[in-house]
N, C-alpha and C positions, 0 to 999 in steps of 0.2 A: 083185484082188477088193476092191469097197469099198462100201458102204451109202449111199445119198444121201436123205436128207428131202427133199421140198419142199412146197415152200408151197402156198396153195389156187392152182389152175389156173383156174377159172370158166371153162371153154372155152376158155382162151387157147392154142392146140394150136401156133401159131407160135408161139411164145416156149418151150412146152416144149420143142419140138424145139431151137432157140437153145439153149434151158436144157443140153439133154441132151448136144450137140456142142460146148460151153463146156468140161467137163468130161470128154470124149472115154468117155460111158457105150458099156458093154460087154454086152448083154444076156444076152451065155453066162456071165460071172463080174459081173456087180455086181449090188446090187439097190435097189432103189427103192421107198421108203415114201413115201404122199400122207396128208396131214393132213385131208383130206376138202376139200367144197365143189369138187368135181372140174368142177361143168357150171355152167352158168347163168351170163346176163349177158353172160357171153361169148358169139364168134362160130362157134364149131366146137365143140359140146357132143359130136356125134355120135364125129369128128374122136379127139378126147380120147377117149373110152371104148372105143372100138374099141383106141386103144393099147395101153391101160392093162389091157384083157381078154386082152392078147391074150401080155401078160408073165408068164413064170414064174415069176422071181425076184419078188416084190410082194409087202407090206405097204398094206391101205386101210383108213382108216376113214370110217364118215359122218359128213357134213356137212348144217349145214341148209339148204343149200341142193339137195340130193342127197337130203335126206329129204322135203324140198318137192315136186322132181321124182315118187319114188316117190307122191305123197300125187294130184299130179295124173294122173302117166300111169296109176293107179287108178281114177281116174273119182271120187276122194272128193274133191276139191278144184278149184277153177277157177285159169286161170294170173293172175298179176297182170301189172298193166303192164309192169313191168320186167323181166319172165320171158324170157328169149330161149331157150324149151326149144321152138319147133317142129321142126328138125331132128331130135331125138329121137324125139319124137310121131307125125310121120308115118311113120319109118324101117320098115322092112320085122322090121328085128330089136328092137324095141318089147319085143316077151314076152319075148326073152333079157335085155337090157337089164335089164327088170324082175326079173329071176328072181335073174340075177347079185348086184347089189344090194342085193337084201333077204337076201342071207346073209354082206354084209358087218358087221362088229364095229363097234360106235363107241368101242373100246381096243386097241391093240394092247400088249405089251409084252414083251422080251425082261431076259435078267438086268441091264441096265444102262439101260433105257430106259424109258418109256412112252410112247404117241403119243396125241393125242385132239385132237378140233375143237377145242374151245372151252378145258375147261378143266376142271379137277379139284377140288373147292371143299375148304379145308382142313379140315372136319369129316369128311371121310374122308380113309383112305389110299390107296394104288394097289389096293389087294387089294378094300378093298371095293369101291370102284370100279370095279373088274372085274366084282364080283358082281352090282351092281344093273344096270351094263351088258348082263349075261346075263339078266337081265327081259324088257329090250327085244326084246334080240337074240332071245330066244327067240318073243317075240309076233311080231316082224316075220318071222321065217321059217316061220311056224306057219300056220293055216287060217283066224285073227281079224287078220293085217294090215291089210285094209280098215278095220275096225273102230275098231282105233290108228292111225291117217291119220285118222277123221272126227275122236276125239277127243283129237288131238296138239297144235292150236292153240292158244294161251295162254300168258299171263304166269302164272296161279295153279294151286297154291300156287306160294309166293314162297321156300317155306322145308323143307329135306327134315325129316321126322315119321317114327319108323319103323312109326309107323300107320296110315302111307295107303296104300292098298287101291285096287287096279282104276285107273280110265284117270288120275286123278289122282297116284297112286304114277309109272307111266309117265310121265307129263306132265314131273312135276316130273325125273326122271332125266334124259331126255332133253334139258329144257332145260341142265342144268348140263352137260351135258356137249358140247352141239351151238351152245348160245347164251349161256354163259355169258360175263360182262365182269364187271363189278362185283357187288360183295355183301359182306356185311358179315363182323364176322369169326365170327358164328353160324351164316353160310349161307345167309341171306336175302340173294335178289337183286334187284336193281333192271336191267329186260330192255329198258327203252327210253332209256336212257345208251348212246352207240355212239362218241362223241368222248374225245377224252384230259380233258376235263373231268369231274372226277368227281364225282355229284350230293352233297350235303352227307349225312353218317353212312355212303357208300358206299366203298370202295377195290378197285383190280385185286383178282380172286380171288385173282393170287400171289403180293401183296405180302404174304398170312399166314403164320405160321412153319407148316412141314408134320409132321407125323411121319416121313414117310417121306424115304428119301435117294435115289430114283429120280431118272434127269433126267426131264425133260418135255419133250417137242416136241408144240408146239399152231400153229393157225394161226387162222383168225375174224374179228382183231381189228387188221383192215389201219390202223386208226387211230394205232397206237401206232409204225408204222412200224418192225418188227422189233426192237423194244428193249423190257426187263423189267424190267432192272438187278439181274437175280437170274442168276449164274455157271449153274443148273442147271433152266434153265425159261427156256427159248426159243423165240418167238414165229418164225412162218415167214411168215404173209401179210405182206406186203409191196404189195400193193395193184397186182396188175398190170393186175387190172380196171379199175381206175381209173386209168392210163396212169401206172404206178410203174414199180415190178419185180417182177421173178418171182425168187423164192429159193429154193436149195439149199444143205441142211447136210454136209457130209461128216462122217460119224458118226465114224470113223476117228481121223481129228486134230480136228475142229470148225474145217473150216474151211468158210467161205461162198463160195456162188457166186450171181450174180447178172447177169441180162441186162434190159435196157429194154424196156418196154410196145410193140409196133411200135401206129404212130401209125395215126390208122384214119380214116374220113368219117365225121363224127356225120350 
């Protein structure tokens, strides 16, 4: 019986499967946490989710890219170019899809863990973090979803306040926690830096000292190529979408598992 992270999947459902028979997973005794960013880009969005629903043992949180999805297959958002979500869209189980979904967490956390897309900005701890988490979570499973889909898009605010009130309060959560990279050590982020260069007054969210002594498994930030340089804040994207790898954590020992992007016809 053993605990496995992994990385963002973006549809890559062959390599999960690699991924899953590398480490000889057991779905009646292991379980399987995904760091979000489950669909998109990739070639088997569908493929992916069907699995991933259909597992007992599971831990998920979202992703922005999975909160995108949700934002379009609502009818409040158009797909962009790079979107590879028709498999999804036109699938017969569309409503389950969505239903599913929208009562995922974007936190999970047990006594020795925490998991999240992006990232946890050092002016909060896990605890709060949790809480403003439960904002969202509670809007997105609630009767106003549509609502927070029209108005989820955006860089601003740049900086959490704890007097921001209504879709801007949202906004700003959501981002730290689905798209955050860089930001300062006040809080304030900078959302259009996505390479290991880091813009001038910005640094990694987890380069700041924390209060808290939780680990952190995050994934997002395939740039960095699974390296933090922090022993308890571990990056999992690995960039499969972009013909890397796909990576898994064994919570157990911390040990990694990793299989190659299968090469594809652009």
């Amino acid at each position: 019986m053993s605990t496995y992270a992994i990385g963002d999947i973006q549809g890559c459902f062959d390599e999960l499967e690699q991924l899953l028979t590398l480490f000889n997973f057991d779905p009646t005794t292991d379980d399987l946490w995904f760091v979000g960013d489950l669909i998109n880009r990739g070639p088997k969005n569908l493929e992916t989710l069907n699995f991933i629903m259909s597992l007992e043992r599971t831990r998920v949180v979202l992703g922005n890219h999975d909160l995108h999805f949700l934002a379009v297959a609502s009818g409040a958002r158009t797909q962009s170019r790079s979107d590879t979500l028709d498999d999804l869209i036109r699938s017969d189980q569309l409503p389950e899809i969505i239903e599913w979904m929208r009562h995922l967490p974007l936190i999970y956390s047990d006594a020795n863990w925490v998991m999240v897309h992006a990232g946890i900005p050092s002016i909060w701890d896990v605890e709060k973090a949790a809480t403003h988490a439960r904002e969202v979570e509670s809007t997105l499973s609630g009767n106003h979803f549509m609502e927070f889909f029209k108005h989820m898009y955006g860089n601003s605010p740049a900086i959490w306040d704890d007097n921001l009130t209504s879709w801007d309060r949202l906004r700003v959560i959501t981002n730290y926690l689905t798209r955050l990279r860089y930001c300062t050590a006040s809080g304030e982020m900078n959302l259009t830096a996505k390479d290991k260069i880091q813009p001038p007054g910005y640094s990694p969210w987890f380069s700041f000292p924390r209060r808290d002594s939780k680990q952190i498994l995050f994934g997002h930030w395939a740039a960095i190529g699974g390296t933090t340089g922090q022993k308890n804040i571990i990056a999992l994207d690995t960039g499969c979408v972009w013909g890397r790898e796909l990576t898994a954590l064994r919570l157990d020992d911390r040990r990694f598992f990793s299989v190659s992007a299968v090469k594809r016809n652009s």
